[in-house]
C-alpha positions as CSV (number, residue, x, y, z in Angstrom):
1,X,33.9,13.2,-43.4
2,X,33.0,13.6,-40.4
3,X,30.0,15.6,-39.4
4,X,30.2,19.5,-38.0
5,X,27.8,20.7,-35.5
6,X,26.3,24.3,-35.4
7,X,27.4,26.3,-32.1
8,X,23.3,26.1,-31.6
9,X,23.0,22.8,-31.6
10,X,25.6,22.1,-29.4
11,X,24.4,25.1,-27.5
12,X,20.7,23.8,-27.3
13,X,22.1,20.0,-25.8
14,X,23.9,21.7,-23.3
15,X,20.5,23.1,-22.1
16,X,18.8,20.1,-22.5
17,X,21.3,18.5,-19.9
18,X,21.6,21.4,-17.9
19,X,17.5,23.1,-17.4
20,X,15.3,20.5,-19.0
21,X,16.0,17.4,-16.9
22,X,17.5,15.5,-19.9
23,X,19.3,12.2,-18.5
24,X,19.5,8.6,-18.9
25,X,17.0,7.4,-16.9
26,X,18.8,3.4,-16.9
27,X,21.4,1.4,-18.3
28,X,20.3,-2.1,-18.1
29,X,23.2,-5.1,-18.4
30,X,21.5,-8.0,-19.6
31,X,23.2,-11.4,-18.6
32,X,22.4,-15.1,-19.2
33,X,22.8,-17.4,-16.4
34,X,21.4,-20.5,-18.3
35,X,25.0,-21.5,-17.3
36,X,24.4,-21.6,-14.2
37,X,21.3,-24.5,-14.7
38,X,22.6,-27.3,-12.2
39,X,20.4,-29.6,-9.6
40,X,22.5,-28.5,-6.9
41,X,21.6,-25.2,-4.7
42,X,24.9,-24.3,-3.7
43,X,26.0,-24.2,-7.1
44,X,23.4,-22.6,-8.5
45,X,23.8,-19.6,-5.8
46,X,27.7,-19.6,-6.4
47,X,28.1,-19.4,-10.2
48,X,25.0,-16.4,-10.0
49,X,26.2,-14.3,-7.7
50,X,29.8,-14.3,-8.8
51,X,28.7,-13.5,-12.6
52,X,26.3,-11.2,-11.1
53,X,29.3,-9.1,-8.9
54,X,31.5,-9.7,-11.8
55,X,29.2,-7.8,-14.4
56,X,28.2,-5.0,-12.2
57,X,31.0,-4.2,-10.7
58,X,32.3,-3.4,-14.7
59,X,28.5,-2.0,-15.6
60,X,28.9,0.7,-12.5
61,X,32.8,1.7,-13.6
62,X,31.5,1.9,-17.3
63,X,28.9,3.6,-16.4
64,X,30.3,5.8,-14.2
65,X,33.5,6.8,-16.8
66,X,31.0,7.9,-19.5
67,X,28.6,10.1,-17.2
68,X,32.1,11.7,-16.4
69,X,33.2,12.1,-20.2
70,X,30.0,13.1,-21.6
71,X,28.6,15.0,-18.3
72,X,25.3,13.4,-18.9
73,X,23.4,11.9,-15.7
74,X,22.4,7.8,-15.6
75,X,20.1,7.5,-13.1
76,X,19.7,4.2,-12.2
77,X,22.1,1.6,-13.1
78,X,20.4,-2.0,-13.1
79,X,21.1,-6.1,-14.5
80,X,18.4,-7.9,-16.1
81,X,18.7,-11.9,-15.7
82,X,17.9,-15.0,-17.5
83,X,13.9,-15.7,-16.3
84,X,14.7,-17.5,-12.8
85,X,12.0,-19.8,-13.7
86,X,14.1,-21.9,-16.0
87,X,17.1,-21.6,-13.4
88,X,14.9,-23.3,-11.1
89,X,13.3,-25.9,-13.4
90,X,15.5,-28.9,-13.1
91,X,15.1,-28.4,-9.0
92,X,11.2,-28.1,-9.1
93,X,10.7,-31.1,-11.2
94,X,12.0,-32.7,-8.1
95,X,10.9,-31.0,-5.0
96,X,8.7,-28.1,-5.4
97,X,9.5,-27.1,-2.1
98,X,13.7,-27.6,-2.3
99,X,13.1,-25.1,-5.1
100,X,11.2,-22.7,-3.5
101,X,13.8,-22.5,-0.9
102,X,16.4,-22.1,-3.6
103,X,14.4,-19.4,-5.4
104,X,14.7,-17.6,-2.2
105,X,18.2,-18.0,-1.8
106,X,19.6,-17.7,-5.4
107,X,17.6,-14.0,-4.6
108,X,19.0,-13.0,-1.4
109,X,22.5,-13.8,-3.1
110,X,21.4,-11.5,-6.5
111,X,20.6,-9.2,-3.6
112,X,23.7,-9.1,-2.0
113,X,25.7,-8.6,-5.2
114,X,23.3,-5.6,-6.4
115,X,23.8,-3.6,-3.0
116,X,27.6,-4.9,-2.8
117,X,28.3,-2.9,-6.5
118,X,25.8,-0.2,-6.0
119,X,23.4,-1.4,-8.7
120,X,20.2,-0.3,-8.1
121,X,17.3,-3.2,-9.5
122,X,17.9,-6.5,-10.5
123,X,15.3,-7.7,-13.0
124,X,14.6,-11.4,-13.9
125,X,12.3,-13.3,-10.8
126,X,10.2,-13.8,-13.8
127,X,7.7,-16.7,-14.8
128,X,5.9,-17.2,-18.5
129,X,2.6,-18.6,-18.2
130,X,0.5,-16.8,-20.8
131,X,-0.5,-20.2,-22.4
132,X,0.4,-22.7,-19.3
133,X,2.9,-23.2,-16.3
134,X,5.8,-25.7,-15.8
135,X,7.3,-26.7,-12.2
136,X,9.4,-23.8,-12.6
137,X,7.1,-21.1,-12.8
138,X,4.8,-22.3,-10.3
139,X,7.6,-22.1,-7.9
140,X,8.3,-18.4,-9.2
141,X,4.6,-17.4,-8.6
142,X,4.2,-18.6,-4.9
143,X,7.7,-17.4,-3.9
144,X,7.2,-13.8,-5.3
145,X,6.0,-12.4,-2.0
146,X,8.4,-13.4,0.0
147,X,11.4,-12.9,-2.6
148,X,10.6,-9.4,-3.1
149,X,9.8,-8.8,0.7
150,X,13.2,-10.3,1.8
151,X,14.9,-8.2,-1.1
152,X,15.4,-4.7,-2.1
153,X,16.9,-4.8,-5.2
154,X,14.7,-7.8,-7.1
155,X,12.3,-7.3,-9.9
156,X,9.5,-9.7,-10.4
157,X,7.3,-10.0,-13.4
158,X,5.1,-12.8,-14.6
159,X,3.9,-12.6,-18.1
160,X,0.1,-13.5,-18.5
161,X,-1.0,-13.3,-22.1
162,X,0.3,-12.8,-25.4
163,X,-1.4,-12.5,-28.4
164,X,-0.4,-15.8,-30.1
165,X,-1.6,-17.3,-27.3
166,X,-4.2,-15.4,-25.1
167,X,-5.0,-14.7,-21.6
168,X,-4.3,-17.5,-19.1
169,X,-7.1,-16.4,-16.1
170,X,-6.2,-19.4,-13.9
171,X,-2.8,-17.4,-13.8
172,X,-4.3,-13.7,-13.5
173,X,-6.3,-15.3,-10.5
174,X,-3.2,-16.7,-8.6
175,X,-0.9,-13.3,-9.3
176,X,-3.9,-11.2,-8.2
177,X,-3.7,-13.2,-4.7
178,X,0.3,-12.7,-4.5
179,X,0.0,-9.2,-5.3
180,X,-2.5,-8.9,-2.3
181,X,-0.1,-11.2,-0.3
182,X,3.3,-8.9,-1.2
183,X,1.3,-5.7,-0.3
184,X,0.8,-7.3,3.2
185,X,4.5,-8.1,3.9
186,X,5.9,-4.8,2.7
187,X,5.4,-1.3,4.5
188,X,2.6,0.6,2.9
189,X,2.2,-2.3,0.2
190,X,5.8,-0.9,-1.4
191,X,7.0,-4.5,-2.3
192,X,4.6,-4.2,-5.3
193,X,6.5,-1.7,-7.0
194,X,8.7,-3.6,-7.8
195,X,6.3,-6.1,-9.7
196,X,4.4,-6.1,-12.9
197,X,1.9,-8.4,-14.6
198,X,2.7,-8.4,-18.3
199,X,1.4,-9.2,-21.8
200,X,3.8,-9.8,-24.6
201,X,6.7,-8.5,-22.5
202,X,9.6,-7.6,-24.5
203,X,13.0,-9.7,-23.9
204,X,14.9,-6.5,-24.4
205,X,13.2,-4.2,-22.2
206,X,15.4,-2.0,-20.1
207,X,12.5,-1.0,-17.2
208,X,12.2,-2.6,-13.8
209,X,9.9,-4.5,-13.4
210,X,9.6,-6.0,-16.5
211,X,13.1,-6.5,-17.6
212,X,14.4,-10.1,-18.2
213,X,17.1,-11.2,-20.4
214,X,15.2,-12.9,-23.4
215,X,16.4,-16.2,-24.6
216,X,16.8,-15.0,-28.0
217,X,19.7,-12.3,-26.5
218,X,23.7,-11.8,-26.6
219,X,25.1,-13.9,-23.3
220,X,25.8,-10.3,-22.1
221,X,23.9,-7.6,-24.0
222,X,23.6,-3.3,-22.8
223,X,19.8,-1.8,-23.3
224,X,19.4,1.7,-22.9
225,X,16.1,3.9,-21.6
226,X,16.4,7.8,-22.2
227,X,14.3,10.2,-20.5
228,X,13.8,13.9,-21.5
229,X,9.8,15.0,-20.4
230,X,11.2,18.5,-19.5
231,X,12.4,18.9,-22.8
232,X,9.6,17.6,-24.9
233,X,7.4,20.7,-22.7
234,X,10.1,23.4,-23.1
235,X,9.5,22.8,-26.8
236,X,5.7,22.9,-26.6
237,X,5.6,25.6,-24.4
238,X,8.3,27.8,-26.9
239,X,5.6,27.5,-29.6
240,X,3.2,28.9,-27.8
241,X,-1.0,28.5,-28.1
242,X,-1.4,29.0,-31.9
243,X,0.6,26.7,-32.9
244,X,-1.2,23.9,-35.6
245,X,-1.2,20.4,-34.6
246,X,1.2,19.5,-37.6
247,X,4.0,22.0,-36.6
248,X,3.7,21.0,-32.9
249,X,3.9,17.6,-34.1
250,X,7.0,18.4,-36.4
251,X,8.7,20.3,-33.4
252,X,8.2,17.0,-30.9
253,X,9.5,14.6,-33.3
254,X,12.6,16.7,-34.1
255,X,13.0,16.7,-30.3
256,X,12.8,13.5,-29.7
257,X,15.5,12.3,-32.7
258,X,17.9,14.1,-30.6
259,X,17.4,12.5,-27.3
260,X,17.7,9.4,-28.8
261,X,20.8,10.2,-30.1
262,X,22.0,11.1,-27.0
263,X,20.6,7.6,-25.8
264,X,22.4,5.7,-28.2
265,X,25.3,7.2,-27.9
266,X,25.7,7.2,-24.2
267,X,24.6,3.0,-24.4
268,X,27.2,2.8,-26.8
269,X,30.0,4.2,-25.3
270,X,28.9,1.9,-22.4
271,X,29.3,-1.1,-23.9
272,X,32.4,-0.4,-25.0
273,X,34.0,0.2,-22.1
274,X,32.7,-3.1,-20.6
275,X,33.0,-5.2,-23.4
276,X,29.4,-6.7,-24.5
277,X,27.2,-6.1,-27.6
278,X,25.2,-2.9,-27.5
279,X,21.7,-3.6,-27.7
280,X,18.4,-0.9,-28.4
281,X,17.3,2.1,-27.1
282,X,14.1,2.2,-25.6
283,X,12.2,5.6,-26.7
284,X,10.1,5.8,-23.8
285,X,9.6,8.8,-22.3
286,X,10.1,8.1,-18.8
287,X,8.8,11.0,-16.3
288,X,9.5,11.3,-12.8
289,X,8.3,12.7,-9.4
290,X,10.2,16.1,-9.8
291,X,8.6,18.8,-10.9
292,X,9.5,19.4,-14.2
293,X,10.0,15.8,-16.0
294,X,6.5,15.0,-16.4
295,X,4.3,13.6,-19.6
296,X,1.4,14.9,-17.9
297,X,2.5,18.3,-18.0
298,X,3.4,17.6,-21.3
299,X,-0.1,17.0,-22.3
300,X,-1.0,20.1,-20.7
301,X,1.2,22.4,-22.3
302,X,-0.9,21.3,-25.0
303,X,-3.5,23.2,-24.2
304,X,-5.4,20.8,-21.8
305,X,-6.3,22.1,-18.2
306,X,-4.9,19.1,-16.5
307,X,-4.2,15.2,-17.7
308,X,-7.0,13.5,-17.8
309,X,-9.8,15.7,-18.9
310,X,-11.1,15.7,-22.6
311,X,-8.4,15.1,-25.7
312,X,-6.2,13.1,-23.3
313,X,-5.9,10.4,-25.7
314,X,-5.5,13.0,-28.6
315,X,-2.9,14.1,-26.7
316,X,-1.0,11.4,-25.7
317,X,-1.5,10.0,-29.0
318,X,0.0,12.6,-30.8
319,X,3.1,12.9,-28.5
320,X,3.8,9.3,-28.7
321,X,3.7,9.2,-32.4
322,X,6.2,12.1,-32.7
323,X,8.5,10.3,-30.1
324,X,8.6,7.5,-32.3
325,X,8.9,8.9,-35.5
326,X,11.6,11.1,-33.9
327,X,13.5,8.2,-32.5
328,X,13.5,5.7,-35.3
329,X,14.9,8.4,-37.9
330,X,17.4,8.6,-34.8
331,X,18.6,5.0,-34.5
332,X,18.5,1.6,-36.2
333,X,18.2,-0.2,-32.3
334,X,14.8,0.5,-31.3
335,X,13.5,-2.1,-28.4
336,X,11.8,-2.2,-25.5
337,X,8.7,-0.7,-24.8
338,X,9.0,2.7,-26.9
339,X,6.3,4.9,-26.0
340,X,5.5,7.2,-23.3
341,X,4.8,6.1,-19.4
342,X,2.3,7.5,-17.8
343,X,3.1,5.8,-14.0
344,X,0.9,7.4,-11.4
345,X,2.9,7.8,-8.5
346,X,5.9,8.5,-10.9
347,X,5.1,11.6,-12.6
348,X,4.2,14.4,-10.2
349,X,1.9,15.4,-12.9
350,X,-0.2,12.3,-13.2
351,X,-0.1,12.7,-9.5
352,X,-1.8,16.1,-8.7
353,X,-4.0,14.8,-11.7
354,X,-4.9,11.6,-9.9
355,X,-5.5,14.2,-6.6
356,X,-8.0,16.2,-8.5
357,X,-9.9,13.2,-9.6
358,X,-8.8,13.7,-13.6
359,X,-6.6,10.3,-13.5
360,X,-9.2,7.5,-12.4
361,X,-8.6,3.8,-12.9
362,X,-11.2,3.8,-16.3
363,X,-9.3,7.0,-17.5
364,X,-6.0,5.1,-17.0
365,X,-7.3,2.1,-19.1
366,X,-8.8,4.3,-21.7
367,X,-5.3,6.0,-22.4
368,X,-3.1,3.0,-22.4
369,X,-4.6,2.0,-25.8
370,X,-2.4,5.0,-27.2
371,X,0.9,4.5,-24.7
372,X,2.9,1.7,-23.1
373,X,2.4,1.8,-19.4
374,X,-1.0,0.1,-18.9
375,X,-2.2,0.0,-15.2
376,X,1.0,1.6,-13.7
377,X,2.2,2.7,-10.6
378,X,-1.3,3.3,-9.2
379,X,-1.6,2.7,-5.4
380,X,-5.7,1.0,-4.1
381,X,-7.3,0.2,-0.9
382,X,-5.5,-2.1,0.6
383,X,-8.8,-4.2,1.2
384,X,-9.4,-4.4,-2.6
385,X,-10.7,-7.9,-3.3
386,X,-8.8,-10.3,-5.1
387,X,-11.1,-11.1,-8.0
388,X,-10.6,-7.4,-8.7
389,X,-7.2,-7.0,-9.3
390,X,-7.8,-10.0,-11.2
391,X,-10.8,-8.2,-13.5
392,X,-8.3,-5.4,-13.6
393,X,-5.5,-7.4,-15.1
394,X,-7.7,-8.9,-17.2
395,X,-9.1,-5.3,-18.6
396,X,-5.3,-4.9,-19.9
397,X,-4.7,-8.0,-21.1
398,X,-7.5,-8.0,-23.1
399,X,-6.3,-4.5,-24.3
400,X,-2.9,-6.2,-24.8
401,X,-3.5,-9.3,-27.2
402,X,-6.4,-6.8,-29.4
403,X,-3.8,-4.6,-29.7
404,X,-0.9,-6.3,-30.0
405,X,1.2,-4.8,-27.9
406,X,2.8,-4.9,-24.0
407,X,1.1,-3.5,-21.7
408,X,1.8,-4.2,-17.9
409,X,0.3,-3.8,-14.3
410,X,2.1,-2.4,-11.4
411,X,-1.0,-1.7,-8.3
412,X,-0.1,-1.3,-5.1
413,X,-2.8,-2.2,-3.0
414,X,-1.5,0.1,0.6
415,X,-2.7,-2.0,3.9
416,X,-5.0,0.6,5.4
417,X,-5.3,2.8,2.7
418,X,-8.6,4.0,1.8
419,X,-9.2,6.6,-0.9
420,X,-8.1,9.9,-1.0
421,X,-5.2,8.9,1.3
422,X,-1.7,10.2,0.3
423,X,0.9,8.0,0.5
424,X,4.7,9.0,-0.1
425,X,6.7,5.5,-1.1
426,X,9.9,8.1,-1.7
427,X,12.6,8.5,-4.3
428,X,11.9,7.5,-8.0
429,X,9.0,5.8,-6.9
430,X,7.3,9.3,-5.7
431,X,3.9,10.6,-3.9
432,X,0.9,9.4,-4.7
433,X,-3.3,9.2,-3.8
434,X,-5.2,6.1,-3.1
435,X,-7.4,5.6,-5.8
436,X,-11.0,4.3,-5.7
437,X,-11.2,0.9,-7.3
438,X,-15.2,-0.4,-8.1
439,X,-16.2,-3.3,-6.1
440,X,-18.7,-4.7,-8.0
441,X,-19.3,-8.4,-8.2
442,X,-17.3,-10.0,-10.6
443,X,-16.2,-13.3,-8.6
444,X,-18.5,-15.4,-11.1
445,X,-16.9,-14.5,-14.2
446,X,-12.8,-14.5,-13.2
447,X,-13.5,-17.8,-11.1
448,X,-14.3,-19.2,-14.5
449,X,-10.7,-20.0,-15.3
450,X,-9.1,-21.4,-18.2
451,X,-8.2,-19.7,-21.4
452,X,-9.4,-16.7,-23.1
453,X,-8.3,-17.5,-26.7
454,X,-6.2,-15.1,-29.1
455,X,-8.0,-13.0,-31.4
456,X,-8.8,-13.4,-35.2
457,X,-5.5,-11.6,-36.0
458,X,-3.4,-14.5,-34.7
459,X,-4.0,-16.2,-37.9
460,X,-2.5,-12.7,-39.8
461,X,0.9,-13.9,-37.8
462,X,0.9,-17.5,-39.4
């Protein structure tokens, strides 16, 4: 039978949609191109780019048919590939430098095809080296800079440690130097965000930078990320200041169930229309730079004077929790990251937080341990030395593999910048402060190299 909703349900998802910033913030098309493997270049770019324009030209008319139906807003529409890094395999065994070239190529084409059907990212420049490298990857990792330069719709993420298998520093050392290297070759250093440094990166995860399309997936799968920060404040705020933990707990998590409903549904209905297998819904809350779809503000309808200060990590704890206790009594699909982001430059509220010197690189690594985002979105001096980024990948990796979970790191080091220097990269990707990074000496220790084993718990995983 099926199921009758109350006017005041149906009444309170209207507002949702309407007041509270409730959207989809992306449906991501995951494809394989393993068929596409061949040692010839022009092949290779041919059979991408026409499965490529083929798929998004039916991801942007599906998507577009069920905004319409449902009146629900997807904000981004984006395609997540088959890690180029095996795509290029069989050319780099040959020439490292015929497949460099055709790393380039095979991106400008992806390129082409995104901006040709109005897709906005295409994830999947990607390289796994958390225990070692092949041919492949190497090629991925020096051609990073000048793929996401020459591009404006490519994602590139390179995935540095797991917890089966550690923390690969030679690697950290050589992506810390390309993240330096991209910063130069893009204005203000905005090549970088579209570029993450992983641990245990998800093969169904529907955010830019760090989407892929695992080997383990459908040969064309649909992976939805919901939003809904306004909404999770509006109920906060509603209960008012004497409200007990428990209850504001309670209220959060019934929230959150119904977003993901609405997230599932909508990735559904997708699918459908296109074709393919449906695939998870990430529960992430995913803020953004308008006022009034932040988790910082979130955490200060809490109670907190601003994100950042004291009970932070209560806070965010707490909300995360809810979240996914509210969105796995929602749905059987959960995937992704499934959290909460806190992305500086993202969330206009981590962003005034960052201005009044509450949000600091150790405050950021300190509250990761309770969410999903890691070091993210946060823009440095531009003169930042390498072997720091590299100590500050490693802080999160290390948080990463003890914690088992993914955590990423998306810095933008501006060329120029010094702290206390606001820097507008526009859109989604929002206003932001240069943040002070330490400069102490660390070259000794990261210049050691090799591999910082898995923990004890490895053996827990067989």
């Amino acid at each position: 039978m099926p199921r009758i909703f109350a006017p005041e349900e149906i009444r309170e998802v209207i507002e949702m949609l309407l007041f509270q910033d409730l959207d989809i913030r992306s449906v991501t098309l995951g494809i394989s191109i393993q068929e596409c493997i061949s040692r010839c270049v022009s092949e290779i770019i041919e059979c991408v780019e026409s499965k490529v324009s083929s798929y998004a030209q039916k991801l942007v008319r599906a998507s577009n048919k069920v905004m319409n139906k449902y009146g629900v807003k997807i904000v981004t529409k984006r395609i997540a590939l088959t890690p180029f890094s095996l795509v290029l395999e069989p050319l780099a065994t040959q020439s490292l430098d015929k497949a460099f070239e055709a790393g380039l190529e095979i991106a400008k084409s992806v390129d082409r095809a995104a901006h040709n059907n109005n897709v906005d990212y295409v994830g999947g420049y990607a390289a796994f080296v958390h225990k070692g490298s092949t041919p492949g990857d190497r090629v991925i990792i020096d051609s990073i800079p000048q793929a996401l330069a020459e591009t404006q719709t490519v994602a590139g993420m390179v995935n540095l440690a797991s917890t089966y298998t550690g923390i690969n520093v030679d690697a950290v050392n050589k992506v810390a130097e390309k993240v330096l290297e991209l910063a130069q070759k893009t204005p203000k250093g905005i090549g970088c965000t579209r570029f993450t440094a992983m641990a245990n990166a998800p093969e169904d995860n529907p955010f830019i930078p760090g989407a892929y399309h695992g080997l383990g997936e459908p040969d064309a799968v649909i992976n939805v990320a919901v939003s809904g920060p306004g909404v999770i404040e509006t109920v906060i705020k509603r209960l008012g200041e004497r409200t007990d933990m428990r209850t504001l707990h309670d209220y959060v998590k019934r929230a959150a169930f119904k977003i993901t409903r609405l997230g599932e549904l909508i990735g559904r209905e997708v699918a459908r229309e296109i074709g393919v297998e449906f695939g998870i819904v990430d529960l992430s809350l995913a803020p953004s730079p308008k006022i009034g779809d932040s988790v910082a503000r979130i955490l200060e309808a809490m109670g907190l004077e601003i994100a950042g200060a004291p009970g932070s990590i209560a806070a965010l704890y707490m909300l995360v929790d809810a979240v996914k206790k509210g969105g796995a009594m929602a749905t059987s699909s959960i995937g992704g990251l499934s959290g909460a982001f806190i992305p500086v430059s993202e969330d206009w509220g981590m962003t005034q937080a960052a201005m009044r010197g509450a949000i600091t690189i150790d405050r950021l690594e300190a509250m990761m341990a309770v969410c999903n985002t890691g070091v993210d979105m946060v823009a440095i001096p531009g003169d930042t030395p390498p072997e720091i980024i590299a100590a500050m990948m490693l802080d999160v990796m290390a948080v990463a593999i003890a914690l088992d979970k993914a955590l990423g790191v998306r810095i933008i080091p501006v060329p120029g910048a010094k702290p206390g220097d606001v820097i507008d990269f526009g859109g989604l990707l929002g206003t932001t402060v240069v943040i002070p990074v330490p400069k102490y000496n660390v070259k000794q220790f990261v210049a050691r190299g090799g591999l910082i084993p898995p923990s004890i718990r490895r053996l827990d995983k067989g």
